[in-house]
C-alpha positions in Angstrom: -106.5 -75.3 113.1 -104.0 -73.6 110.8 -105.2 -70.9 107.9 -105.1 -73.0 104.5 -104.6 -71.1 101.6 -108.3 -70.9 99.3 -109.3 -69.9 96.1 -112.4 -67.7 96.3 -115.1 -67.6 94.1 -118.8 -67.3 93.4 -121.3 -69.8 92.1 -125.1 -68.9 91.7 -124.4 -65.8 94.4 -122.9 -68.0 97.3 -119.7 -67.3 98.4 -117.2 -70.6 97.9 -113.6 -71.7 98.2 -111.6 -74.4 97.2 -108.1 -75.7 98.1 -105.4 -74.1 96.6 -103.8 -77.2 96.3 -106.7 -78.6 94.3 -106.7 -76.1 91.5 -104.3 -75.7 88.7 -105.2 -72.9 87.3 -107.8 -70.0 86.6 -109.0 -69.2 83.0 -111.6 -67.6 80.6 -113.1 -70.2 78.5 -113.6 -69.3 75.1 -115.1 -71.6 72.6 -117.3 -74.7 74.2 -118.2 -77.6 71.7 -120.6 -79.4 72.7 -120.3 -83.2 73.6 -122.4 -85.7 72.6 -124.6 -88.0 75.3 -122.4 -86.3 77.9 -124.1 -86.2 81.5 -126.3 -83.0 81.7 -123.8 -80.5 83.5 -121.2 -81.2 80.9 -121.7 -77.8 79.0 -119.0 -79.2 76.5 -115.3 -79.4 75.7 -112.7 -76.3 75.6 -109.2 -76.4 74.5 -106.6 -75.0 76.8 -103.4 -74.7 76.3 -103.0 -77.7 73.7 -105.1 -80.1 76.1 -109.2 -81.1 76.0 -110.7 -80.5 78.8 -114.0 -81.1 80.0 -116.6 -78.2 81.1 -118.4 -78.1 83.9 -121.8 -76.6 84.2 -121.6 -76.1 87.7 -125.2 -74.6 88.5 -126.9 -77.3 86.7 -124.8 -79.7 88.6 -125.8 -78.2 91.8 -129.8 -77.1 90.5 -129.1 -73.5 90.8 -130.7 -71.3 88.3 -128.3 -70.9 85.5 -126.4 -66.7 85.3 -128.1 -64.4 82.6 -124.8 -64.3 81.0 -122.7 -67.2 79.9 -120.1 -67.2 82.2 -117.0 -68.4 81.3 -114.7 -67.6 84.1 -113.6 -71.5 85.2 -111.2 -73.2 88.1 -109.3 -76.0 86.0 -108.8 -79.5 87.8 -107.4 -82.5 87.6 -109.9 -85.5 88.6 -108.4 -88.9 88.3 -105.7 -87.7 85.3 -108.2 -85.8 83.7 -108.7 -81.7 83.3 -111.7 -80.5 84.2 -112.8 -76.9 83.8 -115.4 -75.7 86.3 -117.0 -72.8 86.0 -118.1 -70.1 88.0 -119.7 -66.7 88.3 -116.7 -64.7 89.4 -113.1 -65.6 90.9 -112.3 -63.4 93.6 -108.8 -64.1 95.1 -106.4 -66.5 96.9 -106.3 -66.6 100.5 -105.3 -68.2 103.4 -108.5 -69.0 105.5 -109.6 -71.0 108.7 -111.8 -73.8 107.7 -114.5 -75.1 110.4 -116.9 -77.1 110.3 -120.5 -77.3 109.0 -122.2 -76.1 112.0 -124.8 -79.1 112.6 -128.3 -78.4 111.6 -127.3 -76.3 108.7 -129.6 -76.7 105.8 -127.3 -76.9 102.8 -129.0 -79.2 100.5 -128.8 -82.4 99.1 -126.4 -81.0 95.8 -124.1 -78.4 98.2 -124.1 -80.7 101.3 -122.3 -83.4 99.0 -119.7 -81.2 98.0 -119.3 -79.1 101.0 -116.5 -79.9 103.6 -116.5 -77.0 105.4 -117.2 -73.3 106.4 -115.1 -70.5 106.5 -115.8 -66.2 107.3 -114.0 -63.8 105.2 -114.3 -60.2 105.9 -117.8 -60.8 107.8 -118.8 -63.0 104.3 -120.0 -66.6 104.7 -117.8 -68.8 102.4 -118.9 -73.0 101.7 -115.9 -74.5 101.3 -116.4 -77.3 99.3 -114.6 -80.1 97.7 -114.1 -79.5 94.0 -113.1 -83.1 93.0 -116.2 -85.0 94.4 -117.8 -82.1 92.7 -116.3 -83.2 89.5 -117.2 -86.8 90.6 -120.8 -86.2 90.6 -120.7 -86.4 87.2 -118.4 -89.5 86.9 -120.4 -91.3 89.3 -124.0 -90.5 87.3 -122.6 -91.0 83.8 
């Protein structure tokens, strides 16, 4: 299998990556407002760049203990025409990597093993790949 370029990152101190393909950008969130009977892990709505978008409390979604500072560093994607802002703990850098898979037996969790496609090593580092888009649909799906 061929490297595939990732976008690194870190959410609740496990190394991830995501497609590059499936990101549109990387950004600092600034100002949340919250939204009204929206699904737990929907921390609010940000404006970026003249367009709503939706914010994504990712360690609620996945039942992580939430970071002792509010993060805003986010990976902003587009789920079914619609911009999502996911947010993580830190983003690290873009790289090609070579995705296997899950080795069997390993015990990801209910949350992570529905989002996970996928396992990568990066400078002697385990990284989850995971599917950003049915992470966003977790919330769809529930709401």
């Amino acid at each position: 299998m061929s490297a595939v370029l990732h976008l690194l990152a870190h959410v609740g101190g496990r190394a991830i990556a995501v497609p590059a393909d499936a990101v549109e950008s990387v950004v600092d969130i600034t100002k949340v407002v919250r939204a009204p009977r929206a699904h737990p892990a929907v921390r609010g709505l940000a404006t970026l760049r003249s367009r709503v978008v939706t914010v994504v409390d990712t360690w609620r979604l996945l039942d992580l203990p939430a970071p002792d500072d509010e993060s805003c560093r986010a990976i902003i994607t587009v789920v079914d025409g619609h911009h999502h802002a996911v947010l993580v703990d830190t983003l690290e850098d873009v790289a090609p990597l070579d995705v296997q898979p899950l080795p069997p037996g390993l015990s990801l969790g209910w949350r992570w093993a529905a989002v996970a496609t996928g396992s990568a090593d990066r400078d002697g580092e385990p990284v989850l790949v995971i599917d950003i888009a049915r992470l966003v649909e977790t919330i769809v799906a529930a709401g």
